[in-house]
C-alpha positions as CSV (number, residue, x, y, z in Angstrom):
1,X,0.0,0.0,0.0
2,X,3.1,2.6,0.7
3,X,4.6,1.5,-2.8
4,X,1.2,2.0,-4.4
5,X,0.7,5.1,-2.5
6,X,4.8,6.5,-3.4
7,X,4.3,5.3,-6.9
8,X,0.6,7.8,-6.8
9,X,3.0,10.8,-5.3
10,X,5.6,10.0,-7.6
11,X,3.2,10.5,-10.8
12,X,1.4,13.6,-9.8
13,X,4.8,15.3,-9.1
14,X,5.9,14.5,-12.5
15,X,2.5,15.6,-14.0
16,X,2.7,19.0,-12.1
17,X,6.3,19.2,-13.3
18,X,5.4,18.3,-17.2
19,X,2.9,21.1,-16.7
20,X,4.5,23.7,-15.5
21,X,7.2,23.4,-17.6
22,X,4.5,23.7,-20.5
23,X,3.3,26.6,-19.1
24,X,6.5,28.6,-18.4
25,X,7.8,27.6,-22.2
26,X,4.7,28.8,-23.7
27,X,4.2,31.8,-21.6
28,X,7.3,33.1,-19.6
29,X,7.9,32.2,-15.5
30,X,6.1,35.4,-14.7
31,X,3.0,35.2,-16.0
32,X,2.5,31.4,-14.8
33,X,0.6,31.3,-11.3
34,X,0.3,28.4,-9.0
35,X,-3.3,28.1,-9.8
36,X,-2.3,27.7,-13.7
37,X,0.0,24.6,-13.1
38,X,-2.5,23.1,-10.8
39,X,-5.4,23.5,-13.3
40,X,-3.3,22.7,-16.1
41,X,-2.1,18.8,-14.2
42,X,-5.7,18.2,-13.9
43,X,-5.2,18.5,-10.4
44,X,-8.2,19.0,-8.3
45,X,-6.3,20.1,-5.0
46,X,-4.9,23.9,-4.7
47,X,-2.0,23.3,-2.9
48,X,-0.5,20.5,-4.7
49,X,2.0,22.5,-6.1
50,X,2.8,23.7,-2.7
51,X,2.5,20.5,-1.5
52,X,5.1,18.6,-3.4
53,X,7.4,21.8,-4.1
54,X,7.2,23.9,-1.0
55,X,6.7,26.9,-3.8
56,X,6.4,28.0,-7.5
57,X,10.6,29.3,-7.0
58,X,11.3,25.6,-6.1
59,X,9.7,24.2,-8.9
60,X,11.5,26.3,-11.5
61,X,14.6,25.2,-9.7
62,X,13.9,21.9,-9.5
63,X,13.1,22.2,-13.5
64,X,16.1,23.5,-14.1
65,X,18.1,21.6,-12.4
66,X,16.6,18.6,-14.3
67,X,17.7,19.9,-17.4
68,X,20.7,21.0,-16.7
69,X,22.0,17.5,-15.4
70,X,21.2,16.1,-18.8
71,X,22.9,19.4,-20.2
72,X,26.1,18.4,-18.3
73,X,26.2,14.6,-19.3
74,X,26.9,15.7,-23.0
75,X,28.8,18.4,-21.6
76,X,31.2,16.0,-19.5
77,X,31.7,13.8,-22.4
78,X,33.0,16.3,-24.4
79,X,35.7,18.1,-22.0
80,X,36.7,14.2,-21.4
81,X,37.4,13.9,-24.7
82,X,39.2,17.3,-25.4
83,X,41.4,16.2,-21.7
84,X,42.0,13.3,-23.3
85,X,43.7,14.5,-26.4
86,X,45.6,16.6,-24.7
87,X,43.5,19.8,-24.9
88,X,42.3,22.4,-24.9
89,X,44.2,24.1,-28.0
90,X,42.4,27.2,-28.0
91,X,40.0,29.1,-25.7
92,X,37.7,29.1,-28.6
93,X,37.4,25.2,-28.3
94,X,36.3,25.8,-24.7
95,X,33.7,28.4,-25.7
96,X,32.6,25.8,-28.2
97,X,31.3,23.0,-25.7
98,X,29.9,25.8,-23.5
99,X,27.8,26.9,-26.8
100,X,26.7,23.8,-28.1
101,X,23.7,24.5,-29.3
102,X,23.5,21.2,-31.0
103,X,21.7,18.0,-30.2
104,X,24.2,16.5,-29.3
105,X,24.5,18.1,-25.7
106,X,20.4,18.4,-25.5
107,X,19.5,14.8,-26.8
108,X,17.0,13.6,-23.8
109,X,15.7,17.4,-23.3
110,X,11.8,17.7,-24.5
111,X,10.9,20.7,-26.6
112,X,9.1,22.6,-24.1
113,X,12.4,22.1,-21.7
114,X,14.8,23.7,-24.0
115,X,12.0,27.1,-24.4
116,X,11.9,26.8,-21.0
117,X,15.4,27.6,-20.2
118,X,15.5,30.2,-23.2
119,X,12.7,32.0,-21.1
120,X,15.1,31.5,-18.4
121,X,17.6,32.6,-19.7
122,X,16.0,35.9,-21.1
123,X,14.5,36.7,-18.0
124,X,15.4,35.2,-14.8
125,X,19.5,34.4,-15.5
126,X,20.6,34.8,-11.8
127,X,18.4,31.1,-11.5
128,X,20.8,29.6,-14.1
129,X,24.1,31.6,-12.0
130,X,22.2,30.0,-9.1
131,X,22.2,26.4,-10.5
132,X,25.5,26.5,-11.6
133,X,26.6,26.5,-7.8
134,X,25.1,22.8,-7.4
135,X,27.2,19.5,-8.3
136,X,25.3,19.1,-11.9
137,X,27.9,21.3,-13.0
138,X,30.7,19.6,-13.2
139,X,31.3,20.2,-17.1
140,X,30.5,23.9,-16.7
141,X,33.2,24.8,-13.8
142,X,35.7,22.1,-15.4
143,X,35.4,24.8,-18.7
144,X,35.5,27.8,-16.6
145,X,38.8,26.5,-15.1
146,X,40.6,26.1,-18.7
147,X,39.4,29.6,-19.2
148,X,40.8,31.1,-16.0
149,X,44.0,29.3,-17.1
150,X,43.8,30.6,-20.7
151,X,42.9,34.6,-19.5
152,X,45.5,37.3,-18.7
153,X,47.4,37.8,-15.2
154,X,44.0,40.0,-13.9
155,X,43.1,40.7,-10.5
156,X,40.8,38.7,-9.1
157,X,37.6,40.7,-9.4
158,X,37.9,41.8,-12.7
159,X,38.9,38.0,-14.1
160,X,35.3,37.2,-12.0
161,X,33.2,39.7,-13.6
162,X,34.5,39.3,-17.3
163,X,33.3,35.8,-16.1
164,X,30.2,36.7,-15.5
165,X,30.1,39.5,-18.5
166,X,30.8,36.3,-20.5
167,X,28.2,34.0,-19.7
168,X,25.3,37.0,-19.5
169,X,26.7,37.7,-23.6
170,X,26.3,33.8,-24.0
171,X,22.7,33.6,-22.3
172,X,21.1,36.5,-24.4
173,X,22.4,35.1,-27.4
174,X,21.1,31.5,-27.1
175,X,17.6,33.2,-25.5
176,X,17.2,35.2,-28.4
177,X,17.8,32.1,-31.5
178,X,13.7,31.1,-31.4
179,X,13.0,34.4,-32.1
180,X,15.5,34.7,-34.7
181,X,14.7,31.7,-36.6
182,X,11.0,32.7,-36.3
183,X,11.0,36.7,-37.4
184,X,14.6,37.0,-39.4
185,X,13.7,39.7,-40.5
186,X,13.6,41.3,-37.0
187,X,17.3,40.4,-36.4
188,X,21.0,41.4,-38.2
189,X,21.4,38.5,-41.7
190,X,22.3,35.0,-40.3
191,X,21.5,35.5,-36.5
192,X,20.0,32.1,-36.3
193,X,22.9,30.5,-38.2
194,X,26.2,28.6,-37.4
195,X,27.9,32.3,-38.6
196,X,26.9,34.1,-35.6
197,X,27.2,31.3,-33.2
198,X,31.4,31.3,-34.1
199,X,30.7,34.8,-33.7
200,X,29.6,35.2,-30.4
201,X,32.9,32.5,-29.3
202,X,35.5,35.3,-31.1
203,X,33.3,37.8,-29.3
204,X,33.2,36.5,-26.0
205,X,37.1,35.0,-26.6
206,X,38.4,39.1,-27.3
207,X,36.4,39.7,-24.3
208,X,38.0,37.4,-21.8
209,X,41.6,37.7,-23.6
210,X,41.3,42.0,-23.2
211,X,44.1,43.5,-21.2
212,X,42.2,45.8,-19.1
213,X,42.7,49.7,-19.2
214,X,44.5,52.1,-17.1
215,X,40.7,53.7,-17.0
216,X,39.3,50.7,-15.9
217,X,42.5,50.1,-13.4
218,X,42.0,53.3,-11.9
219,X,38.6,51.9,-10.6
220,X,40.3,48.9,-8.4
């Protein structure tokens, strides 16, 4: 009876998951409420959402973190192989596995899962910087690492922001592809394509590699 009973919990948390993660693809996190998700997993019960989540901010963590860990095993396999073969060459082969936009790290990920994090990323970020702090990461911090190594002697808090600076460039450009590919005509030639993709990596690469200014020294 506590199996049948665990296996019952077990499916309506996955159903409330499945829809709000529906919901917060097709609309944005904001304009999702608690009532939506309930109504929307057929559930009849008001605070099942609180119930099994504590809150709507733990469910959109728990989303993301459920994403990112499949994220981070194509991730992982990739830095293995670059270790492996003695890498990396080039920070731009670092930026590369960080940018994947392919399937290859995102096989596993529904549809609605990857709008989901491209609303994310759009509009709540600081959840993605907070995720990044759990051990699903592994692939991500293993990259930043190389890139530390690869960057000029900096102090500390600048080499941390350009960091940051870095990954903010890198989540409103992925954010922004669906919308590219939808209206190009609302975005510069070839914004959805491969082309600005190696663009954003030299981008983000002059960024990091930039010896900083005796204006920007004279703020330490």
């Amino acid at each position: 009876m506590l199996d049948e009973r665990s296996t019952r919990g077990e499916d309506t948390r996955d159903r409330i998951k499945q829809a709000a993660r529906r919901l917060f693809a097709d609309r944005g996190l904001d304009a999702v409420s608690i009532r939506d998700i309930t109504r929307e997993a057929g559930q009849k019960n008001a605070g099942s959402v609180n119930y099994y989540f504590r809150s709507k901010e733990a469910l959109i963590a728990e989303l993301i973190t459920d994403i990112a860990a499949i994220l981070e095993v194509g991730r992982n396999r990739r830095v293995d192989a670059m270790e492996a073969a003695g890498g990396p060459a080039s920070m731009g082969e670092v930026l590369d596995i960080l940018l994947d936009l392919s399937d290859r790290t995102s096989e596993g990920i529904p549809a609605d899962g990857r709008r989901f994090i491209d609303r994310v990323m759009a509009s709540h970020s600081e959840l993605l910087f907070e995720a990044i702090h759990i051990d699903l990461d592994t692939a991500t911090r293993r990259c930043v690492v190389h890139l530390r190594r690869m960057m000029p002697a900096l102090p500390e808090i600048v080499t941390g922001q350009r960091i940051r600076l870095a990954m903010l460039q890198a989540f409103a450009f992925i954010s922004s592809r669906p919308s590219a590919v939808a209206n190009p005509a609302l975005w510069p030639e070839g914004w959805g394509e491969e082309l600005a993709r190696r663009n954003l990596i030299d981008g983000i690469e002059g960024l990091l590699r930039a010896p900083m200014s005796e204006e920007t020294r004279r703020h330490l």
